[in-house]
Short mmCIF file of the C-alpha atoms (twelve columns), coordinates in Angstrom:
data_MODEL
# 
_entry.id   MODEL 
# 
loop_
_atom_site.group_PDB 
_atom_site.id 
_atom_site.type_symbol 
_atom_site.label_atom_id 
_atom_site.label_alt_id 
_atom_site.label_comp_id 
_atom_site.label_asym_id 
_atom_site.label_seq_id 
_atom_site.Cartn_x 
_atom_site.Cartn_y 
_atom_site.Cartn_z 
_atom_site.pdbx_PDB_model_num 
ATOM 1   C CA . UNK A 1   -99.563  -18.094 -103.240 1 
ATOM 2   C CA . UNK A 2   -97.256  -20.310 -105.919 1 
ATOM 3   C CA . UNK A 3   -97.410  -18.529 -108.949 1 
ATOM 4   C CA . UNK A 4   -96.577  -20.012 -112.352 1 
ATOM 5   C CA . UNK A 5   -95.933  -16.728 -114.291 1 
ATOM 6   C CA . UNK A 6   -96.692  -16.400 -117.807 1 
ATOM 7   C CA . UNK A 7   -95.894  -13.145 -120.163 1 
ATOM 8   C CA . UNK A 8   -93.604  -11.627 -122.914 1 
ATOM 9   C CA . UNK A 9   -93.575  -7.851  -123.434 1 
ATOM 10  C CA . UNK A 10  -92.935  -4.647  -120.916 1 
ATOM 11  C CA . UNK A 11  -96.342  -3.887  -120.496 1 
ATOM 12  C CA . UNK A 12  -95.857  -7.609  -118.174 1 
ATOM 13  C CA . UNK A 13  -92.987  -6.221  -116.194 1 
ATOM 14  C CA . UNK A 14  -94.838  -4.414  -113.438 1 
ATOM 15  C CA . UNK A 15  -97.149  -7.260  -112.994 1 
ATOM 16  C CA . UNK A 16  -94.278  -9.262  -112.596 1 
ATOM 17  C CA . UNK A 17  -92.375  -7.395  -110.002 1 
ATOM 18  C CA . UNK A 18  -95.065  -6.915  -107.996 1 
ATOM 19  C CA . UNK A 19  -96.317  -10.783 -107.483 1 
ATOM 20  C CA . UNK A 20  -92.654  -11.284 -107.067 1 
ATOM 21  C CA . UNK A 21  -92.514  -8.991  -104.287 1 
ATOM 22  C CA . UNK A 22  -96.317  -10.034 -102.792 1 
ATOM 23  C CA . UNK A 23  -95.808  -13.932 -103.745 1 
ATOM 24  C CA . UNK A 24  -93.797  -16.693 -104.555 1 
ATOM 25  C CA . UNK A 25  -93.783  -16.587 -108.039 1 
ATOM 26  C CA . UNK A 26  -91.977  -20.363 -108.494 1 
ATOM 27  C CA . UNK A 27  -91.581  -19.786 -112.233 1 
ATOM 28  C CA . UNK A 28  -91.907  -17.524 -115.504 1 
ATOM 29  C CA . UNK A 29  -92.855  -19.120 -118.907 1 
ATOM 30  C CA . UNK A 30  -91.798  -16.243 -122.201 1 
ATOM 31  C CA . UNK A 31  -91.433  -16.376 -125.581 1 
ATOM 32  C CA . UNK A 32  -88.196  -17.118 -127.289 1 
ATOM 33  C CA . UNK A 33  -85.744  -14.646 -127.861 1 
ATOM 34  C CA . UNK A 34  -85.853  -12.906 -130.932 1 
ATOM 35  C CA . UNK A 35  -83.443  -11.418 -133.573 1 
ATOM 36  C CA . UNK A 36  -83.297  -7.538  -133.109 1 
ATOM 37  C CA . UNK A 37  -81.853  -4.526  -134.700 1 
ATOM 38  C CA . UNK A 38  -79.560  -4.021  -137.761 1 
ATOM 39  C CA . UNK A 39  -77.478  -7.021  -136.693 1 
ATOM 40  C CA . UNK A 40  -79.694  -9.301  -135.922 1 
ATOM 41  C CA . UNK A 41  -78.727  -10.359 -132.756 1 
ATOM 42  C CA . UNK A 42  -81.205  -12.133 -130.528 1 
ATOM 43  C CA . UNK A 43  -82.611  -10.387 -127.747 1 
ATOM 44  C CA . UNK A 44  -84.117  -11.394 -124.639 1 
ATOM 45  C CA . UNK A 45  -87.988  -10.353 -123.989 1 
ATOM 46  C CA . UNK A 46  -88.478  -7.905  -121.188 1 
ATOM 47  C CA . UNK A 47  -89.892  -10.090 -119.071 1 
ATOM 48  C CA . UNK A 48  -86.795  -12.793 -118.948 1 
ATOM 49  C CA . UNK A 49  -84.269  -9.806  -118.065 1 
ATOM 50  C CA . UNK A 50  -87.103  -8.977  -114.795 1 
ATOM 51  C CA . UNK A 51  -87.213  -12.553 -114.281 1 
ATOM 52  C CA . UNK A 52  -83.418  -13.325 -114.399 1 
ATOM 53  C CA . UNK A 53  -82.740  -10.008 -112.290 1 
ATOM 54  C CA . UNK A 54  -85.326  -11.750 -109.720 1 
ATOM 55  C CA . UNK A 55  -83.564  -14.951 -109.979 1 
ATOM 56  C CA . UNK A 56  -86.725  -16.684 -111.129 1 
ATOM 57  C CA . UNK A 57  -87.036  -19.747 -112.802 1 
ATOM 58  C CA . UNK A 58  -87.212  -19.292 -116.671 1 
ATOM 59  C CA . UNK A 59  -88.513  -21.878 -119.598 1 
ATOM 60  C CA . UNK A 60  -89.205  -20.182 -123.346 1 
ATOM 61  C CA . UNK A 61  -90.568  -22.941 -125.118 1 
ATOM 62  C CA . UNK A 62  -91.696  -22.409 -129.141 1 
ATOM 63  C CA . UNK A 63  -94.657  -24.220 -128.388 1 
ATOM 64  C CA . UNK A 64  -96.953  -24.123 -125.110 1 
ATOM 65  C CA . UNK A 65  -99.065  -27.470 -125.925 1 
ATOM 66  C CA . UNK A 66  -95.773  -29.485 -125.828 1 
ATOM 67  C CA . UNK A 67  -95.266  -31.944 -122.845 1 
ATOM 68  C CA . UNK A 68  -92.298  -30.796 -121.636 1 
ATOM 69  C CA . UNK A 69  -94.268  -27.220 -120.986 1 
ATOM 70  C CA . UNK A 70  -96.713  -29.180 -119.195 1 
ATOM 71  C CA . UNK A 71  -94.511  -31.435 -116.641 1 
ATOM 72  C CA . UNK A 72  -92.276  -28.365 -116.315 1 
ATOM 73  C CA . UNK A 73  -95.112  -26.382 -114.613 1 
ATOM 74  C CA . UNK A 74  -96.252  -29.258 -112.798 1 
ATOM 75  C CA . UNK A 75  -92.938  -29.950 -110.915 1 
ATOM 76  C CA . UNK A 76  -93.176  -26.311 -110.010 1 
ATOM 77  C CA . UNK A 77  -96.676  -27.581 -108.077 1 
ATOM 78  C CA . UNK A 78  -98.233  -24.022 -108.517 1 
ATOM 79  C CA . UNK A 79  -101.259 -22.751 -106.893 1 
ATOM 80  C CA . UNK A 80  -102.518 -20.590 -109.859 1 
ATOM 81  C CA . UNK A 81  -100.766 -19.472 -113.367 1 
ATOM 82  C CA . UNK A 82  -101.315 -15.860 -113.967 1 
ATOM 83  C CA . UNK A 83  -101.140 -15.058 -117.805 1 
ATOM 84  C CA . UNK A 84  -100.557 -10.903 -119.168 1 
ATOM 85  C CA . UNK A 85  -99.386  -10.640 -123.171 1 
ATOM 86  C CA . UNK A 86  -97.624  -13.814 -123.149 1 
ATOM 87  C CA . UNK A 87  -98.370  -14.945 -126.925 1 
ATOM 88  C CA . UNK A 88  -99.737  -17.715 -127.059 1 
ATOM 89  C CA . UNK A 89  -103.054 -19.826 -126.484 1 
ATOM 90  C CA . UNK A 90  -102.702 -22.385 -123.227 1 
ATOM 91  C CA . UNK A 91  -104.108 -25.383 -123.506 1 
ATOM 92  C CA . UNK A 92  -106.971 -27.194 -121.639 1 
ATOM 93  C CA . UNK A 93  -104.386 -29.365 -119.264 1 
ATOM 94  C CA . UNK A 94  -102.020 -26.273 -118.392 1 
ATOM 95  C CA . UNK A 95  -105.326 -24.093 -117.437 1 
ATOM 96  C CA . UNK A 96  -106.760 -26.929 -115.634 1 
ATOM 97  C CA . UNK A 97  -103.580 -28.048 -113.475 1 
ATOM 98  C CA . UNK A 98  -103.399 -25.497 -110.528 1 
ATOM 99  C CA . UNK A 99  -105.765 -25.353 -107.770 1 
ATOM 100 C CA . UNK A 100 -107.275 -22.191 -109.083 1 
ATOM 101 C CA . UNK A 101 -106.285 -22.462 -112.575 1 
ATOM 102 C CA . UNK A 102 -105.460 -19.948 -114.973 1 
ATOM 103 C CA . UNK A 103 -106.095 -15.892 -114.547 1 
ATOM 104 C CA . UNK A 104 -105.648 -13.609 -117.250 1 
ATOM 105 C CA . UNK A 105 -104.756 -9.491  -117.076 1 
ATOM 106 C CA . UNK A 106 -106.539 -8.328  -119.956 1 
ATOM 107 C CA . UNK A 107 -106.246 -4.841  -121.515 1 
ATOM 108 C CA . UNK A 108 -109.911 -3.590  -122.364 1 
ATOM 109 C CA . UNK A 109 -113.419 -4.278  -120.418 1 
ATOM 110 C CA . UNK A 110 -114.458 -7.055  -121.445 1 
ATOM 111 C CA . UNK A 111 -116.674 -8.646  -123.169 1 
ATOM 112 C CA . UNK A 112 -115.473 -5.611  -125.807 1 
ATOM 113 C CA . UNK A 113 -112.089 -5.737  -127.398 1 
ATOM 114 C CA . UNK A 114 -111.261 -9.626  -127.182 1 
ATOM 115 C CA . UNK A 115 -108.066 -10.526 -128.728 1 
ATOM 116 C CA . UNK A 116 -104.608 -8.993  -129.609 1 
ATOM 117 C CA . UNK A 117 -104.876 -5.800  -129.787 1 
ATOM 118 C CA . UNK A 118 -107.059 -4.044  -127.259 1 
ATOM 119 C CA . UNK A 119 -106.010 -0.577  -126.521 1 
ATOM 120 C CA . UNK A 120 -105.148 0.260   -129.744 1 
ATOM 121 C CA . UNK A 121 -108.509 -0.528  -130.936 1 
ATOM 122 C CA . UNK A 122 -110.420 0.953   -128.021 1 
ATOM 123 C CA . UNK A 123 -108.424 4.169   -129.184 1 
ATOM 124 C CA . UNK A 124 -108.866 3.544   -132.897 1 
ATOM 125 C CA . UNK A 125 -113.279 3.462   -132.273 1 
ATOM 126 C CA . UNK A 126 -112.812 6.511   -130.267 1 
ATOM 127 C CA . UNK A 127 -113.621 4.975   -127.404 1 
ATOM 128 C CA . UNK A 128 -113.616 7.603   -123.697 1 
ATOM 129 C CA . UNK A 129 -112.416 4.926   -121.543 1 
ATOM 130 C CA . UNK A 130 -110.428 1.532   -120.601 1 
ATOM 131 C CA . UNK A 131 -109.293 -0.202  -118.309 1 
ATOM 132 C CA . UNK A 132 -108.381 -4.338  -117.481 1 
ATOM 133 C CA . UNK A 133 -110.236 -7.248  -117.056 1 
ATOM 134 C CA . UNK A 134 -109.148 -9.644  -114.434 1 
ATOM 135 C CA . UNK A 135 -110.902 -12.748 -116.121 1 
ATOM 136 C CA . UNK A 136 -110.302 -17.003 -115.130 1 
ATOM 137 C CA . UNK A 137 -109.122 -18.230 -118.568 1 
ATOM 138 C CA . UNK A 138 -111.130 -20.672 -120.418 1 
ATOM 139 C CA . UNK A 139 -110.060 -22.355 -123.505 1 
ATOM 140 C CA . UNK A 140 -111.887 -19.537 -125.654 1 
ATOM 141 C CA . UNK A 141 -110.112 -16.130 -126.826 1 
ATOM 142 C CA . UNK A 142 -110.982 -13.738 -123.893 1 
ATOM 143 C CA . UNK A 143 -114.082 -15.416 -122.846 1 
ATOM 144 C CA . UNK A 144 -113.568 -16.453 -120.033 1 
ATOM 145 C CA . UNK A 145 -115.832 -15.359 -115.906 1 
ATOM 146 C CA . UNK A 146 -114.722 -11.988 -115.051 1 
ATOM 147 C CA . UNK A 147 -113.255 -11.328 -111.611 1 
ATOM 148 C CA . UNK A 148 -112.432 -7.477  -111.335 1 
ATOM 149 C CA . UNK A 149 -112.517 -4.534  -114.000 1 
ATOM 150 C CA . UNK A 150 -110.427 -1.462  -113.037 1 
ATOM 151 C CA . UNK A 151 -111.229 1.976   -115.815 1 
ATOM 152 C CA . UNK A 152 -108.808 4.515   -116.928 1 
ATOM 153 C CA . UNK A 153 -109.399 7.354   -119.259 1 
ATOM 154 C CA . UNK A 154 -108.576 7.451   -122.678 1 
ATOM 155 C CA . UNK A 155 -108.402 11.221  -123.378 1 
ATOM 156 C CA . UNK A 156 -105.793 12.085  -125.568 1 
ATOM 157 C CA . UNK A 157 -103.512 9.994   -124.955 1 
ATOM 158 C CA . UNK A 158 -101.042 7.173   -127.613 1 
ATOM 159 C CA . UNK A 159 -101.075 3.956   -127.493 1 
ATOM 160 C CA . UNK A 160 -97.932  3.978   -125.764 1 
ATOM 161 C CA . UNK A 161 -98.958  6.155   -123.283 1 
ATOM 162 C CA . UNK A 162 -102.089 3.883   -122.503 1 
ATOM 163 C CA . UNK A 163 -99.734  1.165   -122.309 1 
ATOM 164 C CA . UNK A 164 -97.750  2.533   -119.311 1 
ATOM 165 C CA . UNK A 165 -100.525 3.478   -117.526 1 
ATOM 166 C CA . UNK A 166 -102.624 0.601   -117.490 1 
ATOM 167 C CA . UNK A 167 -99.420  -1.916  -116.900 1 
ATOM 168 C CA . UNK A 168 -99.481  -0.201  -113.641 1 
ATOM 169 C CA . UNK A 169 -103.030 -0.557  -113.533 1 
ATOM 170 C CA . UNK A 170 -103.218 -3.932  -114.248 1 
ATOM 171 C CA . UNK A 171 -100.505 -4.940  -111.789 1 
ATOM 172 C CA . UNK A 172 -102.498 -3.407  -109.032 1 
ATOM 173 C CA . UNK A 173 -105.777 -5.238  -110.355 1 
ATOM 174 C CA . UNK A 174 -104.075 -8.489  -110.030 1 
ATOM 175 C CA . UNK A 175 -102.662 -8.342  -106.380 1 
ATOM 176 C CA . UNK A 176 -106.540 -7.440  -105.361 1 
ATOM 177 C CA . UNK A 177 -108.189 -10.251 -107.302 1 
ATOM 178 C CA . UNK A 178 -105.492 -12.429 -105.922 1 
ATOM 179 C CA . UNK A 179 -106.296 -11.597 -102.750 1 
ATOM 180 C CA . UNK A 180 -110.082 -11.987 -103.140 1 
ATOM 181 C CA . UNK A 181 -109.115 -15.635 -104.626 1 
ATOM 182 C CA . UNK A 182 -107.196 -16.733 -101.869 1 
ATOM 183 C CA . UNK A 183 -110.059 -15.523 -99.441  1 
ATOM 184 C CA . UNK A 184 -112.891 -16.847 -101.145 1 
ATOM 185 C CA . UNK A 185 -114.687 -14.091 -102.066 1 
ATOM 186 C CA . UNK A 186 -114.137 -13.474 -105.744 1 
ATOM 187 C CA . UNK A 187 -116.565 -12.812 -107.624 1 
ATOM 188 C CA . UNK A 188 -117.214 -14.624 -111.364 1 
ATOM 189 C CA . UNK A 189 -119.181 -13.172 -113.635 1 
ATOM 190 C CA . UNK A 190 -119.853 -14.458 -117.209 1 
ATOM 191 C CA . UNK A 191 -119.504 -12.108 -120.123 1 
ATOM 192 C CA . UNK A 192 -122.693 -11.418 -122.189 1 
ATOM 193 C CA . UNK A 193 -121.806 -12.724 -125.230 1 
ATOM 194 C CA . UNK A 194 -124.000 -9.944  -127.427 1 
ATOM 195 C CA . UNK A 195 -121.951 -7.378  -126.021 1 
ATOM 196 C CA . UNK A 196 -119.034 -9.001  -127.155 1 
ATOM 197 C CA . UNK A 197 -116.280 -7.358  -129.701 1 
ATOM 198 C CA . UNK A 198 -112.759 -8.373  -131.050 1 
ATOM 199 C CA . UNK A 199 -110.067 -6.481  -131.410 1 
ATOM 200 C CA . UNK A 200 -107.610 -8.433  -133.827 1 
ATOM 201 C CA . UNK A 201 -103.793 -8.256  -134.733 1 
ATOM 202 C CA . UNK A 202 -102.678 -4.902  -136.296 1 
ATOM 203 C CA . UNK A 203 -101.305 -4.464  -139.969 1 
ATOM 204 C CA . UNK A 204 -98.931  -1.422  -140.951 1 
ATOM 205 C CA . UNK A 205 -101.435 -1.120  -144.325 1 
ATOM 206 C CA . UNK A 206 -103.755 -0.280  -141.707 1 
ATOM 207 C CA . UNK A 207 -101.857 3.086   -140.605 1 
ATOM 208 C CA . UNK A 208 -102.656 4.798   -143.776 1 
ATOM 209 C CA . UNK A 209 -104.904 7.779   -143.559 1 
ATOM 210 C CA . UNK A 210 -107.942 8.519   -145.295 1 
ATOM 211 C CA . UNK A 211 -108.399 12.323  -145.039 1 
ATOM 212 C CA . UNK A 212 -111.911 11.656  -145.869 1 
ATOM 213 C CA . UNK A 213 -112.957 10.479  -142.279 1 
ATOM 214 C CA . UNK A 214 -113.598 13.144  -139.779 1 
ATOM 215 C CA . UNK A 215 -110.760 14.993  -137.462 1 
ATOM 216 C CA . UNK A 216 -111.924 12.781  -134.649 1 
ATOM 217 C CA . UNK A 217 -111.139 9.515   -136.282 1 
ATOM 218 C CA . UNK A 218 -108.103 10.698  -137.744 1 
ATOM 219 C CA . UNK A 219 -106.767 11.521  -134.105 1 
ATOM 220 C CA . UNK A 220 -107.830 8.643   -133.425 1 
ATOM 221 C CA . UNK A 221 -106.269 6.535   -135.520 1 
ATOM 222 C CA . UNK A 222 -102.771 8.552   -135.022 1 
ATOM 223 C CA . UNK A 223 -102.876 8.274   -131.756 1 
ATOM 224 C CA . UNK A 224 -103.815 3.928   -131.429 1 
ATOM 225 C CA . UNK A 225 -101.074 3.434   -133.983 1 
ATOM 226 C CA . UNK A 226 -98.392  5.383   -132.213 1 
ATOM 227 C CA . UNK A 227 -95.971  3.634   -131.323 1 
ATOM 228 C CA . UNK A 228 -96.712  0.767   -133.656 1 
ATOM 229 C CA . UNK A 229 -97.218  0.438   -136.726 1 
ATOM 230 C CA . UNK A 230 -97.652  4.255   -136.410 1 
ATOM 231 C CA . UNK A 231 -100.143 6.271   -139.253 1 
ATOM 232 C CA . UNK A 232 -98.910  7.769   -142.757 1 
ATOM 233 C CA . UNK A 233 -99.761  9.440   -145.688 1 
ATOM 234 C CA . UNK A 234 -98.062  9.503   -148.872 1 
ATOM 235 C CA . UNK A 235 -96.528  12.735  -149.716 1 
ATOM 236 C CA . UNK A 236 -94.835  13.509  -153.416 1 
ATOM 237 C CA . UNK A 237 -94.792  9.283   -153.622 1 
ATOM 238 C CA . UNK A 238 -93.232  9.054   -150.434 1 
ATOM 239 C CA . UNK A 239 -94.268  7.739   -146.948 1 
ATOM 240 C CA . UNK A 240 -94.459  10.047  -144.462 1 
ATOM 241 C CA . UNK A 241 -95.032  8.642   -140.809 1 
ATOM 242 C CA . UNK A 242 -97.697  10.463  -138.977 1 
ATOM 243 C CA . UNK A 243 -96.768  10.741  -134.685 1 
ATOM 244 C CA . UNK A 244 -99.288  13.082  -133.736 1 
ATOM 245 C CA . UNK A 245 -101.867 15.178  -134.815 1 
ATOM 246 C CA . UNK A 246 -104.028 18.070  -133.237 1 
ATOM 247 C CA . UNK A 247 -107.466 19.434  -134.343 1 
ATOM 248 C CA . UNK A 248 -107.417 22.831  -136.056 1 
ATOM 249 C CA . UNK A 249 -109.905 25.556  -136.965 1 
ATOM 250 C CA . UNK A 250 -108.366 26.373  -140.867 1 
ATOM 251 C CA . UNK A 251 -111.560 27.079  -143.012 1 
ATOM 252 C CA . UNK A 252 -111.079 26.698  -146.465 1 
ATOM 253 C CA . UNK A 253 -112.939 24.845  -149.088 1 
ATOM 254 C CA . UNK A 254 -110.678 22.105  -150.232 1 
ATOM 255 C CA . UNK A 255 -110.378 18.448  -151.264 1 
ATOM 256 C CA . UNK A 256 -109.920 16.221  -148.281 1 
ATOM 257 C CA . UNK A 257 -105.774 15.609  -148.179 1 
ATOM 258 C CA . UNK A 258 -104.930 19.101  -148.970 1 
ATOM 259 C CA . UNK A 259 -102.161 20.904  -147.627 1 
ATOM 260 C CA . UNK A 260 -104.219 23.741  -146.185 1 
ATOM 261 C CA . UNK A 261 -101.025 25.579  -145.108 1 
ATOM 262 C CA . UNK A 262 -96.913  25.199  -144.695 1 
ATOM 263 C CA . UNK A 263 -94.950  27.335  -142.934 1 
ATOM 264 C CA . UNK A 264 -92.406  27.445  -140.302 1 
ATOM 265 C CA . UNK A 265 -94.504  29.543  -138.112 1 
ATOM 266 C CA . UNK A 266 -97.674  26.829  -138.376 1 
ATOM 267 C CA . UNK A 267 -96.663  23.850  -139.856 1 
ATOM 268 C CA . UNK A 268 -98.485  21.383  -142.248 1 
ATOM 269 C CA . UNK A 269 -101.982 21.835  -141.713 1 
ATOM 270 C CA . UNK A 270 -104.347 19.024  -143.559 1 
ATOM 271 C CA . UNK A 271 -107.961 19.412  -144.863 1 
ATOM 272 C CA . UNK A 272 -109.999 16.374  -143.394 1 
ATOM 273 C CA . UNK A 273 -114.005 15.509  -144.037 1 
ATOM 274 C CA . UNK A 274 -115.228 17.880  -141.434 1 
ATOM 275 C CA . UNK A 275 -112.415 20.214  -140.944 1 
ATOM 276 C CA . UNK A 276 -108.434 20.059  -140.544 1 
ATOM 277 C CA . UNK A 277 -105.431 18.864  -138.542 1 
ATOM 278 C CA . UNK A 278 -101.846 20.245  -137.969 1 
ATOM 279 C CA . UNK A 279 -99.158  17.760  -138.368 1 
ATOM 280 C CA . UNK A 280 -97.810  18.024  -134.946 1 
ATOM 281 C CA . UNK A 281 -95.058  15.490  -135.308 1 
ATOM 282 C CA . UNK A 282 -94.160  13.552  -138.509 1 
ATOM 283 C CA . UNK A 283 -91.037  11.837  -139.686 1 
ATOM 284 C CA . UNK A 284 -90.097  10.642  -143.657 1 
ATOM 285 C CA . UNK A 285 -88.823  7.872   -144.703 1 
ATOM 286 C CA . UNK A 286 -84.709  8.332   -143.668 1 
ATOM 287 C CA . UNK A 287 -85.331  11.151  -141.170 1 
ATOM 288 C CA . UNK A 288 -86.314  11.828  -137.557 1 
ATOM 289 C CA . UNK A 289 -89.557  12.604  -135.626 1 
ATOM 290 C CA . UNK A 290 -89.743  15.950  -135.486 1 
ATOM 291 C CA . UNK A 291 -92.425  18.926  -135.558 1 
ATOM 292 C CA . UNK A 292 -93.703  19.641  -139.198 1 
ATOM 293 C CA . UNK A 293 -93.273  22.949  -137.929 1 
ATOM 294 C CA . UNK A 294 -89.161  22.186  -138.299 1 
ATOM 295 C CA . UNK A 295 -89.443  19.965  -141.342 1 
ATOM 296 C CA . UNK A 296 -90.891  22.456  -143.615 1 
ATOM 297 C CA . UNK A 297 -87.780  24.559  -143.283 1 
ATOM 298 C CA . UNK A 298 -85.866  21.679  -145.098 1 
ATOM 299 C CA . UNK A 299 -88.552  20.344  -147.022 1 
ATOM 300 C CA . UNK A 300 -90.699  22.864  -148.356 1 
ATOM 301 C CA . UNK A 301 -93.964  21.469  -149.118 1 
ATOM 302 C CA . UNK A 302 -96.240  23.434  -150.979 1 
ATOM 303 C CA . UNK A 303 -99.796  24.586  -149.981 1 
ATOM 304 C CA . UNK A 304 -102.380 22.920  -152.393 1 
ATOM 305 C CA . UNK A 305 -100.372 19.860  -151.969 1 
ATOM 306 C CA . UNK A 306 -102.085 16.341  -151.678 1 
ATOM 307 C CA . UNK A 307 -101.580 13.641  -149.381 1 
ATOM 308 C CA . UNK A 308 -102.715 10.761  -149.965 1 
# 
């Protein structure tokens, strides 16, 4: 098949590589580069390095509804535009233009988790599994007939860590549904609409802990924000990223953000609403990740301490 391609960030990559490899993809639409690092500097997405190294076709326009988006994918004459993180809402004339219109690689199973940020919320609620939707996009946020769902489990694992796995995943998803598409015997199934949840745009004020929830949803919290915008506490008035976090079996009676214990042999163990945490790996403000376990040897924090 001719495949308009459309996506941004490296979960896309594998996507892209394979349909590359499987199709013709005739061109790839990203987001503008971007001003990076200390200097500044713009940068390239992830997916225009793949598609450059691949010799594809690239256009990064600031705006999808403008014409010049539109009459550049029609010269390309596509047979479907396939759409994974790319950014931006298409409009009704882009969606409608190929044969079999737009398909989306979405990262939860839908109808839950609609919008931005999918896996980290699925991991935030505590959720056991995930997976990606294979959905045909409608001019709605994520509402669109599924075609194929593919599950993972959640288990312990970061954000980041979902990530990798489930750009594989969804790369594999897509060369099946692809398949049944050409063949005529995909499947499309509308979402129920009461099952429906939304999973919006993430906020770095939303990475601070309150020790009052339960262990559980303090790991999971840690572990949806990691890698961004990554959980903290405040410790002696100063932010204190939080990486990872494990479940631990201190008793003690104590207020909910109390250092329960700081040593070099254990680390920073936390009180929480039900029981505690250890501070697996944290980082302050000007320092590196590292083990609490090593930071307590420089920066003695004393037991009875509050975070906050």
């Amino acid at each position: 098949m001719k495949i308009c391609f459309m996506g941004t960030p490296d979960f896309a990559v594998p996507t892209l590589e394979i349909l590359a490899a499987a199709h013709q993809v005739v061109g790839v639409i990203t987001q503008p580069d971007k001003p990076k690092g200390r200097g500044k500097k713009l940068a390239p997405p992830p997916i225009k390095e793949t598609a450059q190294s691949l010799g594809i076709p690239i256009l990064q326009p600031q705006k999808i509804k403008a014409q010049e988006v539109f009459e550049w994918v029609a010269a390309l004459q596509p047979d479907i535009i396939i759409v994974i993180a790319y950014g931006q809402i298409l409009p009704k004339s882009l969606l409608e233009l190929p044969k079999y219109g737009a398909v989306n690689i979405h990262g939860s199973l839908l109808p839950k988790y609609r919008g931005a940020a999918p896996i980290q919320w699925a991991i935030i609620n505590g959720e056991q599994k995930t997976g990606v939707t294979i959905m045909q996009m409608d001019v709605g946020m994520d509402t669109g007939h599924m075609i194929l769902k593919k599950e993972m489990a959640i288990d312990n694992k970061t954000a980041g860590e979902v990530f990798e796995e489930m750009a594989v995943l969804g790369a594999d998803a897509i060369v099946v549904a692809l398949a049944q598409i050409q063949e005529g015997t995909a499947t499309f199934t509308p979402q129920d609409e009461k099952l429906a949840t939304y999973a919006p745009m993430l906020t770095k004020e939303q990475g601070r802990i309150d020790w009052s929830k339960t262990t559980d949803q303090i790991l999971s919290l840690v572990n949806g924000l990691n890698p961004w915008p990554g959980a903290y506490a405040v410790l002696n008035g100063q932010n204190l990223k939080i990486w990872r976090v494990v479940a631990n079996n201190t008793k003690r009676d104590a207020v909910p953000g109390c250092v329960l214990t700081s040593s070099p042999k254990q680390g920073i163990i936390v009180r929480t609403g039900d029981g505690a945490v250890a501070l697996e790996e944290i980082q302050s403000k000007t320092g590196k990740r590292m083990p609490s376990k090593e930071y307590v040897k420089g920066n003695p924090v004393e037991t009875n301490t509050m975070l906050y």
